[in-house]
Rosetta silent file (secondary structure, phi, psi, omega in degrees, C-alpha in Angstrom):
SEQUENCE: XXXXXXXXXXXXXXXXXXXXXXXXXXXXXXXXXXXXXXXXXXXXXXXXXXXXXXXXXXXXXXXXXXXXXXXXXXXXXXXXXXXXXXXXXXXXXXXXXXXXXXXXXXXXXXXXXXXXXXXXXXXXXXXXXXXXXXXXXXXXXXXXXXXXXXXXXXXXXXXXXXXXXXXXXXXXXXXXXXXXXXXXXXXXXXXXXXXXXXXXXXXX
SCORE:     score description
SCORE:     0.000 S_00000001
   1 L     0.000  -42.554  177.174  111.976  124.881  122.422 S_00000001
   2 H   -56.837  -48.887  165.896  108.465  125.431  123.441 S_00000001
   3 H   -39.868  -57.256 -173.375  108.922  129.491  123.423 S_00000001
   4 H   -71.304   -8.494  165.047  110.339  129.388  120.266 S_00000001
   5 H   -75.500  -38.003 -170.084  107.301  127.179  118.783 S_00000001
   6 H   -87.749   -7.408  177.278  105.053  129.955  120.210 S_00000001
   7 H   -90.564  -64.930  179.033  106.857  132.646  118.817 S_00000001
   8 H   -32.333  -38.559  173.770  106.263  130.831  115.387 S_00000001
   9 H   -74.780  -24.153  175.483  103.206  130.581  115.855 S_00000001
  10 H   -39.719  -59.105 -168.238  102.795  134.080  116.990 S_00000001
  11 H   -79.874   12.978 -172.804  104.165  134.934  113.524 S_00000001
  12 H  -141.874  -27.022 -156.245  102.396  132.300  110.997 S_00000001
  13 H  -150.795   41.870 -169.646   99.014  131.985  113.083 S_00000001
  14 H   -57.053    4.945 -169.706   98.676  134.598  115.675 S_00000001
  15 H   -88.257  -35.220  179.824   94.670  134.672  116.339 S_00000001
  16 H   -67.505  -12.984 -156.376   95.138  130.942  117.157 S_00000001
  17 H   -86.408  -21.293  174.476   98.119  131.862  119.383 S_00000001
  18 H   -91.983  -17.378  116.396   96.084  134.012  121.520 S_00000001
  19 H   -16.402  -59.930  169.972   93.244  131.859  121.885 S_00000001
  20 H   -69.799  -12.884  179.937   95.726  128.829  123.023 S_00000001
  21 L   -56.089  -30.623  173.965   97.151  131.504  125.259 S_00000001
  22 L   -66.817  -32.388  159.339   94.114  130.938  127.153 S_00000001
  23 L   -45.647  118.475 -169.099   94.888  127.259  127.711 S_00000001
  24 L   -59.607  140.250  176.017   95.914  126.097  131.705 S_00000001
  25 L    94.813  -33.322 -170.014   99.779  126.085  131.256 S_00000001
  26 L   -70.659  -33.896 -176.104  100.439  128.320  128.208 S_00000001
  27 L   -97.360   62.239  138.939  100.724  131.557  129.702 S_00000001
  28 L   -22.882   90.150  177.283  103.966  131.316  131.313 S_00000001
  29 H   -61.917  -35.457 -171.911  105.515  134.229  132.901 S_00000001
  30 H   -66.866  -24.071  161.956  109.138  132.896  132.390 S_00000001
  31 H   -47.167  -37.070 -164.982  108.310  132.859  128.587 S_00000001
  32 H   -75.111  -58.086  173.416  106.956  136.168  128.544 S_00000001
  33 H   -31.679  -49.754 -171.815  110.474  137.133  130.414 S_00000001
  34 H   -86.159  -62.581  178.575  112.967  135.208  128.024 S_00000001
  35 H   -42.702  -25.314  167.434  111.094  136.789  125.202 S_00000001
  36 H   -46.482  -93.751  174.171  111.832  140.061  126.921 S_00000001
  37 H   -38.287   -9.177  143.433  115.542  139.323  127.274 S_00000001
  38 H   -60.537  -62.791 -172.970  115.304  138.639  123.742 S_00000001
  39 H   -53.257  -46.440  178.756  114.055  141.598  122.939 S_00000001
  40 H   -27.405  -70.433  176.122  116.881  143.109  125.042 S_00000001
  41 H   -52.853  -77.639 -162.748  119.726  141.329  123.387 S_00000001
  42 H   -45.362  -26.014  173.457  118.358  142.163  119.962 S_00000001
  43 H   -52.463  -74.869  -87.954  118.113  146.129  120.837 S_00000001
  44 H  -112.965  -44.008 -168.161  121.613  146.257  122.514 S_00000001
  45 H   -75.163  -42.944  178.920  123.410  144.194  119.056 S_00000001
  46 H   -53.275  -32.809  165.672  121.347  146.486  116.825 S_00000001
  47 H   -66.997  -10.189  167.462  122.744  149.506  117.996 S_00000001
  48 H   -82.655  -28.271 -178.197  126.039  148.036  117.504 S_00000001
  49 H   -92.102   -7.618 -170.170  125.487  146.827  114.055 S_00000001
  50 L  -103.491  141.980  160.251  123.584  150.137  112.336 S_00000001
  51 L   -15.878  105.155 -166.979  124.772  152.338  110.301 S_00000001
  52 H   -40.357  -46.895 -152.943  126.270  155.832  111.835 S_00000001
  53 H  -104.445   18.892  139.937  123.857  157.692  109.877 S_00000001
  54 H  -129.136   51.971  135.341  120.499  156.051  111.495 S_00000001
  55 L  -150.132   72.220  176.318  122.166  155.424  114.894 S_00000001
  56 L   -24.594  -32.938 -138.807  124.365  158.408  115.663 S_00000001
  57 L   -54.939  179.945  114.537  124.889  157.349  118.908 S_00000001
  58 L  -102.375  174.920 -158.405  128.832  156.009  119.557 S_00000001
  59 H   -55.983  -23.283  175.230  129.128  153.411  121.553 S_00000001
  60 H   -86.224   -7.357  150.601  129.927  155.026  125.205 S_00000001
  61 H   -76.851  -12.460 -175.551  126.880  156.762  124.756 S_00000001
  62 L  -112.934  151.548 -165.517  124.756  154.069  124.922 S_00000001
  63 L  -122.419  118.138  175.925  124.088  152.549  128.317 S_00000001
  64 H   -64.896  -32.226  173.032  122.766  148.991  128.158 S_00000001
  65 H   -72.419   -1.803  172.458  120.872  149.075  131.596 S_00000001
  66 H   -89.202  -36.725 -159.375  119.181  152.069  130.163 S_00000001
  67 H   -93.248  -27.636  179.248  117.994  150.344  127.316 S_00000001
  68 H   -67.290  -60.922  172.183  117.337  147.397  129.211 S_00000001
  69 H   -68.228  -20.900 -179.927  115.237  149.273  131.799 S_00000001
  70 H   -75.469  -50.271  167.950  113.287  150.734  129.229 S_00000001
  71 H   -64.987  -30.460  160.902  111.998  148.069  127.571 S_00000001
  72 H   -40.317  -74.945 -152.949  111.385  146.270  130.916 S_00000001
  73 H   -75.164  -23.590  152.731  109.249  149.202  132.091 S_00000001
  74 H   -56.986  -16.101 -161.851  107.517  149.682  128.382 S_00000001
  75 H  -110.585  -49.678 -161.589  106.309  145.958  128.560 S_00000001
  76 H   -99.504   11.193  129.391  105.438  145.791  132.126 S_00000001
  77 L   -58.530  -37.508  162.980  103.630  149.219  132.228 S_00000001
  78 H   -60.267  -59.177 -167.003  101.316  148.150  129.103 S_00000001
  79 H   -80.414   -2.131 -179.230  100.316  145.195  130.751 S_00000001
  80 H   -75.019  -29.940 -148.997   99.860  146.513  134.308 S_00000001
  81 H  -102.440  -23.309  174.913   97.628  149.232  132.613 S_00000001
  82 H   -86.877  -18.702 -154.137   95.701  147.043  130.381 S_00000001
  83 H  -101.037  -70.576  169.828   95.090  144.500  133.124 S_00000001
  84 H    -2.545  -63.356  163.211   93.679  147.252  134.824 S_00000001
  85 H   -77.328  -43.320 -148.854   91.364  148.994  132.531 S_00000001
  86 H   -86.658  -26.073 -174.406   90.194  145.791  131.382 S_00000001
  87 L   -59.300  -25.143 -163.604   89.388  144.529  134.929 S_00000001
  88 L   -96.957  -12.254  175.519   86.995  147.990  135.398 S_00000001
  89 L  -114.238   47.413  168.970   85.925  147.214  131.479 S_00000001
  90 L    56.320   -5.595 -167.843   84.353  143.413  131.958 S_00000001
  91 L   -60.460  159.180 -164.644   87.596  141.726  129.918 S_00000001
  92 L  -104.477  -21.878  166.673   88.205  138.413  130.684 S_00000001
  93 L   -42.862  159.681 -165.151   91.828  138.167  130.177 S_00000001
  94 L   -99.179  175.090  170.787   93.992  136.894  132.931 S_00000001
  95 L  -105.098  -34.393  164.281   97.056  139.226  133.972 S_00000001
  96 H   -64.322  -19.162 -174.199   99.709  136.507  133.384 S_00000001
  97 H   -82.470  -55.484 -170.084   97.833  136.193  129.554 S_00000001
  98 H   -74.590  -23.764 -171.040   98.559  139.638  129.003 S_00000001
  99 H   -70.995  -51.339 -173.631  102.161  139.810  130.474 S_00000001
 100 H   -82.086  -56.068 -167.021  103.025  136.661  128.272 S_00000001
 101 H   -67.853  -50.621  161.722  101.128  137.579  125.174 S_00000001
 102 H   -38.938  -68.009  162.508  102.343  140.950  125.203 S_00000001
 103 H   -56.510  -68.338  164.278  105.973  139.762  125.119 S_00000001
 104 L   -40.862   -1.487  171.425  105.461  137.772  122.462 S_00000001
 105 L   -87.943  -33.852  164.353  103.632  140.304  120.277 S_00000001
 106 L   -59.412   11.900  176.584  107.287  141.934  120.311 S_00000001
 107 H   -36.066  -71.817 -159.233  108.098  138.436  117.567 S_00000001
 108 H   -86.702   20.674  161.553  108.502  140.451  114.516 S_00000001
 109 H   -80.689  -49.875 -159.922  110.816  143.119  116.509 S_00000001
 110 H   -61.541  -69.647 -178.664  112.995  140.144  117.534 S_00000001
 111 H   -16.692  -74.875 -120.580  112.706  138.815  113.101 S_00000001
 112 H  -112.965   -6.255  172.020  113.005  142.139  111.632 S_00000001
 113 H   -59.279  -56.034 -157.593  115.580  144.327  113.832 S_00000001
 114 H   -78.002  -68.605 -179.773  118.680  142.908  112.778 S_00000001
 115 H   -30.867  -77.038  155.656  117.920  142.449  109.085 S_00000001
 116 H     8.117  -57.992 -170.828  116.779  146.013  109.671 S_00000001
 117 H   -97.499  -26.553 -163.145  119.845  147.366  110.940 S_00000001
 118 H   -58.835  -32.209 -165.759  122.177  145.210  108.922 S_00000001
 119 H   -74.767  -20.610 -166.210  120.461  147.152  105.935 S_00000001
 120 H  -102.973   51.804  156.423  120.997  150.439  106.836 S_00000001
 121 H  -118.382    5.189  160.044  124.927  149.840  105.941 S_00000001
 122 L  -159.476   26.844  137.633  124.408  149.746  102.761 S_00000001
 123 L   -96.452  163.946 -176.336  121.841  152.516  102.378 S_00000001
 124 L   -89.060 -164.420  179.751  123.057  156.352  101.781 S_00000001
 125 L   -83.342  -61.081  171.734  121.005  159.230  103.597 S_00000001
 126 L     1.129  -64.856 -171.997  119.077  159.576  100.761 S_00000001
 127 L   -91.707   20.345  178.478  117.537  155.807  100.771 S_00000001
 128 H   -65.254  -25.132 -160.211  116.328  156.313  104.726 S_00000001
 129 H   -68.378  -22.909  170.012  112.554  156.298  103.651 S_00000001
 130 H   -69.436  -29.294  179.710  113.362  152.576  102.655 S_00000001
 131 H   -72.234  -66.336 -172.938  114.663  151.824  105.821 S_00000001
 132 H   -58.788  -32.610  143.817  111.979  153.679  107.512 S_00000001
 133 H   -31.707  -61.317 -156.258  108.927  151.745  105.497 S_00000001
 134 H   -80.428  -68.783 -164.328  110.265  148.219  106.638 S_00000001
 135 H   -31.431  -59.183 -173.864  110.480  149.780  110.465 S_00000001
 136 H   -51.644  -67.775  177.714  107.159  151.860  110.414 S_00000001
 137 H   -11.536  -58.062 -154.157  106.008  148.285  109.110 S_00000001
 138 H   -93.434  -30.989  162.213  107.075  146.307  111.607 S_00000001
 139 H   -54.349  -57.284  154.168  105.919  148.855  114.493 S_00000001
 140 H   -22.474  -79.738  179.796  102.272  148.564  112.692 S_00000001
 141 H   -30.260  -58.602  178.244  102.821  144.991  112.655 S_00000001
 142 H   -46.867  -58.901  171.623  103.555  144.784  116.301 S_00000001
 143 H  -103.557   41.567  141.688  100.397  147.027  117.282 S_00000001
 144 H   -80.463  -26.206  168.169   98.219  145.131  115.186 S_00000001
 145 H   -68.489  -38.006  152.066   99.103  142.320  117.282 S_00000001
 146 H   -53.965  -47.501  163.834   98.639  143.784  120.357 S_00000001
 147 H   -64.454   33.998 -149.470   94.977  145.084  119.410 S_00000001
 148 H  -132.599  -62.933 -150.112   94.997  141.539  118.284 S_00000001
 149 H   -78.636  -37.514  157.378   95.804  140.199  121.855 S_00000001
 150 H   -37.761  -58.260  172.987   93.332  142.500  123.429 S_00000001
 151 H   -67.107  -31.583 -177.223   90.498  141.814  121.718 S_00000001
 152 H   -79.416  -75.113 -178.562   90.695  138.036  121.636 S_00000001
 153 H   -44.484  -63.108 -179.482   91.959  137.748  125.555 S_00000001
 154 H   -68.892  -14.014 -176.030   89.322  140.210  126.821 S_00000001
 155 L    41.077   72.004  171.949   86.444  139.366  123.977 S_00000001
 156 L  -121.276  122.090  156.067   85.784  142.734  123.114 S_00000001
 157 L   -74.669 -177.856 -149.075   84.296  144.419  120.480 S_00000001
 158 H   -60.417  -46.904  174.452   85.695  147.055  117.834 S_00000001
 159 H   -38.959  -71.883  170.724   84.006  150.102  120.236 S_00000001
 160 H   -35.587  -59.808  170.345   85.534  148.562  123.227 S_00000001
 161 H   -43.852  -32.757 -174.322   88.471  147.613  121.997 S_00000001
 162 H   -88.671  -48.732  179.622   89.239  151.183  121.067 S_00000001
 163 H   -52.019  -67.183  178.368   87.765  152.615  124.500 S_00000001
 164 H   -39.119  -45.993  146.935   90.260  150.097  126.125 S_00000001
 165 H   -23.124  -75.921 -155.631   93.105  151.087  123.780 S_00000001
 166 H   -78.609  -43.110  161.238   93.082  154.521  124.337 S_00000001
 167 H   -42.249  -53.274 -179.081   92.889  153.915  128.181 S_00000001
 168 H   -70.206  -23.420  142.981   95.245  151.767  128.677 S_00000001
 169 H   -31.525  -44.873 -163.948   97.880  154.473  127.035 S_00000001
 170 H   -78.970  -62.927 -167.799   96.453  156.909  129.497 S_00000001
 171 H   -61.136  -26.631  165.202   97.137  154.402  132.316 S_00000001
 172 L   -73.392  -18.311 -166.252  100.938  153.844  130.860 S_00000001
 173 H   -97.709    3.430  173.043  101.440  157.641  130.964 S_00000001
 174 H  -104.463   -1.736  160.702  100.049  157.705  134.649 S_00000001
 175 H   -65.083  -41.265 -161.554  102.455  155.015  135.282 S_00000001
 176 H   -60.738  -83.694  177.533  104.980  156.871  133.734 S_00000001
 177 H   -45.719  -60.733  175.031  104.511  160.131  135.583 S_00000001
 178 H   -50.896  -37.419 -155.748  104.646  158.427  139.401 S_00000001
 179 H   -88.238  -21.700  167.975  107.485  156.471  139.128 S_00000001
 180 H   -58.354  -36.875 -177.033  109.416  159.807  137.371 S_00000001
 181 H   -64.216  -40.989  170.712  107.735  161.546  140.250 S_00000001
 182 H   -47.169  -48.781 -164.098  108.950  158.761  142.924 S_00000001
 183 H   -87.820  -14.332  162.904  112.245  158.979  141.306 S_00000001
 184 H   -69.465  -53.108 -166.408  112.599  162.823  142.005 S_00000001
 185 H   -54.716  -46.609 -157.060  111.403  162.544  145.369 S_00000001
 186 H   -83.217  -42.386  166.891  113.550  159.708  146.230 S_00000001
 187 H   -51.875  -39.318  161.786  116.363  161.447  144.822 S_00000001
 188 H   -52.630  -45.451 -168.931  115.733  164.519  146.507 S_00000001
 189 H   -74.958  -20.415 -150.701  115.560  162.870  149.472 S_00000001
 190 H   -95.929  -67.394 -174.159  118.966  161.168  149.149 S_00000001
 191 H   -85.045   17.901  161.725  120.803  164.224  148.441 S_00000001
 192 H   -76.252  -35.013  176.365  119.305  166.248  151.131 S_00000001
 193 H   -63.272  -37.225  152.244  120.539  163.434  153.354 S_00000001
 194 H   -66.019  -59.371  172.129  123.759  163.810  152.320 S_00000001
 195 H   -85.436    9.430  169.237  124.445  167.185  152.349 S_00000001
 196 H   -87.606  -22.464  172.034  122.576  167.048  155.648 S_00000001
 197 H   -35.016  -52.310  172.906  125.870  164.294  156.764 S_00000001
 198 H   -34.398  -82.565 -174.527  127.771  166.544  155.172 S_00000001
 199 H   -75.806  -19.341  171.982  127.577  169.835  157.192 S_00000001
 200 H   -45.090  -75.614 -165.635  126.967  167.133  160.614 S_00000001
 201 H   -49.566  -62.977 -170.282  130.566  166.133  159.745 S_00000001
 202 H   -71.026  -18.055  151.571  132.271  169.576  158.754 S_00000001
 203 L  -123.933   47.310 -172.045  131.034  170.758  162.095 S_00000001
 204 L  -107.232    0.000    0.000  131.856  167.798  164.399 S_00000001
């Protein structure tokens, strides 16, 4: 019940919500989590629920642990990267403030998906730019909150904010780039291991 007060508030009064975020006790990582796993759920039904001809996909194409992992590793890659920059930029935010604040900045994804998709079943091809207004919206919305939750958790001004911004992007796509790099390597390593097993075995 308490999440779902803070998501309201997120949505009706967000400058105070990141301010009380700051409160001992508010910034709850299992909140920031179940808002995740929100987020999850609502991806996984929208893609089930939209319209062929703004979600092509069919359904055995889409892999829910892909979709799953993705959003995991977009949310906890922002905030690793902001907690980061901000520590080497004087911000004052906490790391649990950003993890939990962050999830919760996703609110009006969790609101506005589902209407969203429900909608584009009863637009033609034609009427996408309506669909794509309310989305575009709602992405805006979303990183106005974040540049929302930045400035207020770290108490930075408009220069800063923007220095911090653009860094912390930089720091998701160097995030990005190791763990694809990790994941070749590791991969590499796996099937070398194999096909070294392999050739043990076919000449044993």
């Amino acid at each position: 019940m308490e999440t779902l007060k803070m998501a309201k508030n997120m949505l009706l009064h967000p400058i105070d919500f990141f301010y009380d975020l700051q409160d001992a006790g508010r910034a709850r990582v299992s909140r920031g989590f179940i808002m995740i796993g929100v987020v999850i759920v609502i991806r996984l039904l929208s893609l089930s629920i939209s319209g062929f001809l703004f979600q092509p996909r069919e359904a055995y194409m889409i892999s829910p642990f892909t979709e799953a992992l993705t959003i995991l590793i977009l949310w906890l890659s922002w905030s690793i990267a902001n907690w980061g920059v901000s520590s080497m930029q004087e911000g004052e935010g906490k790391f649990k403030e950003i993890l939990v604040g962050s999830a919760y900045a996703l609110t009006p994804y969790i609101v506005l998906t589902i209407p969203l998709s429900l909608l584009t079943n009863l637009l033609s091809k034609s009427e996408k730019s309506v669909y794509l207004f309310f989305f575009f919206g709602m992405i805006v919305w979303v990183a106005l909150l974040l540049l929302m939750q930045i400035k207020i958790l770290h108490d930075y001004e408009l220069p800063k904010l923007v220095l911090v911004t653009f860094l912390t992007i930089v720091g998701m796509l160097i995030i990005w780039f190791v763990i694809i790099m990790v994941y070749g390597l590791a991969n590499q390593a796996v099937n070398f291991a194999l096909g070294l097993i392999k050739e043990i075995n076919y000449r044993i």
